[in-house]
N, C-alpha and C positions, 0 to 999 in steps of 0.2 A: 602746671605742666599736664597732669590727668585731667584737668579742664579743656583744657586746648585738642589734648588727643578724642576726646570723647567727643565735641565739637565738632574734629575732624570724621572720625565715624561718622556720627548720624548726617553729615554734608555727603560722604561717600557713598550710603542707604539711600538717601533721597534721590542722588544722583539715580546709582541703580535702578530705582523702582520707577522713576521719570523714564529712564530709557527701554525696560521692559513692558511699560505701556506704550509706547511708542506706535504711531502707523502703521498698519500692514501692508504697505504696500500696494491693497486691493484700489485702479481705479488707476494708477499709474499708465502713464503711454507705454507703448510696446507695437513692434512689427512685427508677426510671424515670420519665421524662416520659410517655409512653405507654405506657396500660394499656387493652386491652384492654375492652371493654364485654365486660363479666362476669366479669373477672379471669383468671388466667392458670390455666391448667391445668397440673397438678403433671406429666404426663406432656410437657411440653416446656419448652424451653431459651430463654431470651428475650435475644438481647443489645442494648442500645443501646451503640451505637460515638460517639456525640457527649455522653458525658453531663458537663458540667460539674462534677459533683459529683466525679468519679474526675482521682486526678494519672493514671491509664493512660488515661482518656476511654472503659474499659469497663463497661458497669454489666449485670451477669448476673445473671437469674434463671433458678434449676433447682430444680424439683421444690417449687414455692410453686401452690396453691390457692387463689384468690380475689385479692384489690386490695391491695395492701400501704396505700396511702392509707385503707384502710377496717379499721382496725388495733382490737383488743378485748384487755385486758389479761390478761384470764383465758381464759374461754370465750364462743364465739360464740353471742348468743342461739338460737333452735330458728327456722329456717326464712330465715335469713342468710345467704344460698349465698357472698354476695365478701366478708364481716366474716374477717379473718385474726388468730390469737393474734399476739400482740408480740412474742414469743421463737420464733415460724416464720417472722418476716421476719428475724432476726437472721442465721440460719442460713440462708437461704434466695436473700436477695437481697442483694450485696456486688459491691465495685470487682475488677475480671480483668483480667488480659490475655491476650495472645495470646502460648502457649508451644511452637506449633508453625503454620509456615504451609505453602501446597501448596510440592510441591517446583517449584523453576525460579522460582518467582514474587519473591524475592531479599527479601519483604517482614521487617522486624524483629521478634525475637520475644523473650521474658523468660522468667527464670528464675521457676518457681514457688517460694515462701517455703513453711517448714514449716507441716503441717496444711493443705496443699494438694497438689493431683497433677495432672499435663497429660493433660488428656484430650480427645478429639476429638470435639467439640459441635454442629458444622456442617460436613455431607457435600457438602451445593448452596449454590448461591450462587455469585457472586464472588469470586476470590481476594481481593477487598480483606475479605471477612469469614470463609470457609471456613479452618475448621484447630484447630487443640487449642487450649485455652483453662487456665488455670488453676482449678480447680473445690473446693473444700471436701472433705474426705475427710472420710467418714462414720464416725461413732465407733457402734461397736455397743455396747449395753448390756447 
């Protein structure tokens, strides 16, 4: 019987410890609640810090052109400035976190998973948003 339950135990640990490694989350799809009137421009970094849709509550967009909401599966017809391909929100807009914060500021920060890298996205602001973020590495072709 204290065979069985110890057995039991250490099946229950394992479990445990399997599930606190678990994914972060970072990399997951996500749609900003707020977009921009005229969509976002590829030249900045967008982050919402309350997004439901992320377990980290960050939803990043970098380097997206147009309204991810106004999505086109091929190509955008001629004169569509916020119609975005389906496969540049994929890449484009995804769940972060925060991989580096100001220093003093004591705020918690995550490990980036492979095919990501910390990089420093917000200079101004608040410490509650300034600091590296985990970001998509770009695969050259």
């Amino acid at each position: 019987m204290l065979r069985k339950w110890l057995e039991l135990v250490g099946f229950v640990a394992i479990a445990l410890l399997a599930t606190a490694c678990s994914e972060t989350g970072v990399g997951d799809a996500c749609v900003p609640e707020q977009v921009p009137s005229g969509g976002f421009l590829a030249s900045e970094t967008y982050l919402e810090t309350s997004s439901v849709q992320c377990a980290t509550r960050v939803c990043l967009v970098r380097g997206l052109m147009g309204d991810p909401n106004n999505l086109q599966e091929d190509e955008c017809p001629l004169g569509e400035a916020t119609c975005v391909p389906a496969s540049e929100v994929d890449e484009t807009v995804y769940c972060s976190c925060r991989c580096g914060a100001p220093a003093g500021s004591g705020l918690p920060t995550c490990g980036c998973p492979g095919g990501f890298t910390c990089e420093e996205v917000l200079e101004t602001g608040g410490d509650g948003l300034r600091g590296s973020y985990c970001v998509r590495e770009v695969v050259e072709e």
